[in-house]
C-alpha positions as CSV (number, residue, x, y, z in Angstrom):
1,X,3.6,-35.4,4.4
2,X,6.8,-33.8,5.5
3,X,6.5,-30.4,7.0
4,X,7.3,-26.7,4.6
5,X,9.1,-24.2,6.1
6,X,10.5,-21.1,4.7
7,X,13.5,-19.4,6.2
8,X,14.5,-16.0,5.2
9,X,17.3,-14.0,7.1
10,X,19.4,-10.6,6.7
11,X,21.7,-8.4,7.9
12,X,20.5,-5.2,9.8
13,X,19.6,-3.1,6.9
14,X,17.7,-6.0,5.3
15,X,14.6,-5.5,7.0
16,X,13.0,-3.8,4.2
17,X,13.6,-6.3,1.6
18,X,12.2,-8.8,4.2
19,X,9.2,-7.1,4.7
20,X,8.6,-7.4,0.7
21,X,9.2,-11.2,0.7
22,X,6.8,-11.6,3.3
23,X,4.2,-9.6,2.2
24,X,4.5,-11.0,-1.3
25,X,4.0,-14.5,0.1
26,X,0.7,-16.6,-0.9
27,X,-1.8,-16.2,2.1
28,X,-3.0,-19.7,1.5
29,X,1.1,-20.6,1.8
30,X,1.1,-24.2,4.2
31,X,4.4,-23.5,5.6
32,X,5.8,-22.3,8.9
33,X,8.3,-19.2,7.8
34,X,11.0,-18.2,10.3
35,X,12.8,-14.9,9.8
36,X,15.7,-14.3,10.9
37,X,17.6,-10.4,11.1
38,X,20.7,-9.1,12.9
39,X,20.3,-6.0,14.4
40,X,22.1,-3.1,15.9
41,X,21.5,-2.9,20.0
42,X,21.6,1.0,19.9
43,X,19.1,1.3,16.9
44,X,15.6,1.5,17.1
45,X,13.4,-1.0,14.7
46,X,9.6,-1.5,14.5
47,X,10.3,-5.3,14.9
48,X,11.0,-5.1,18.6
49,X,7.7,-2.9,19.0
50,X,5.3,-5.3,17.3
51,X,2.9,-7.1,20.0
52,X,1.7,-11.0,19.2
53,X,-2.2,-11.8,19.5
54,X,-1.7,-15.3,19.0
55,X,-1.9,-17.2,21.9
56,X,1.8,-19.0,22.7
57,X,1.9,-22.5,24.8
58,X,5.7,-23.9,25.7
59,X,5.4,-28.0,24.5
60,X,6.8,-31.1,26.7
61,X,9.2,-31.1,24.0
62,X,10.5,-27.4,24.8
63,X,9.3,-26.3,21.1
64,X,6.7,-23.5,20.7
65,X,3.1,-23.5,19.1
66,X,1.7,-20.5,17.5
67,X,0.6,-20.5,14.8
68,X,0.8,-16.4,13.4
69,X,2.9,-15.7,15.6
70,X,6.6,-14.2,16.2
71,X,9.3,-14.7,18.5
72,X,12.5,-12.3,19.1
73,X,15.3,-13.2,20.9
74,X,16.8,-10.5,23.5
């Protein structure tokens, strides 16, 4: 079986229309879903205050495992 993934990305003021995608997504969905959202350095978001429970682990390969989890980039 080939992996699912769901990729969904935005501009800086798309973060609410995000959040509805995501939310409206199945719960039993088998995918990995990456979001992706541009952001304004001086504004303050919700996103960057968010903490991760899941337990992250760096592979050999340099990929990460988590599964619920999210990554931001600086």
């Amino acid at each position: 079986m080939e992996p699912k993934v769901v990729v969904i990305g935005g501009s800086a003021g798309s973060v609410g229309a995000i959040v509805e995608i995501v939310r409206a997504l199945p719960r039993e969905l088998n995918a990995a879903v990456f979001v992706a959202v541009h952001s304004v350095s001086r504004q303050r978001t919700f996103l960057r205050q968010r903490e991760v429970s899941a337990t992250t682990r760096q592979q050999p390969s340099r990929r990460f495992e988590a599964p619920m989890a999210c990554f931001r980039s600086p």
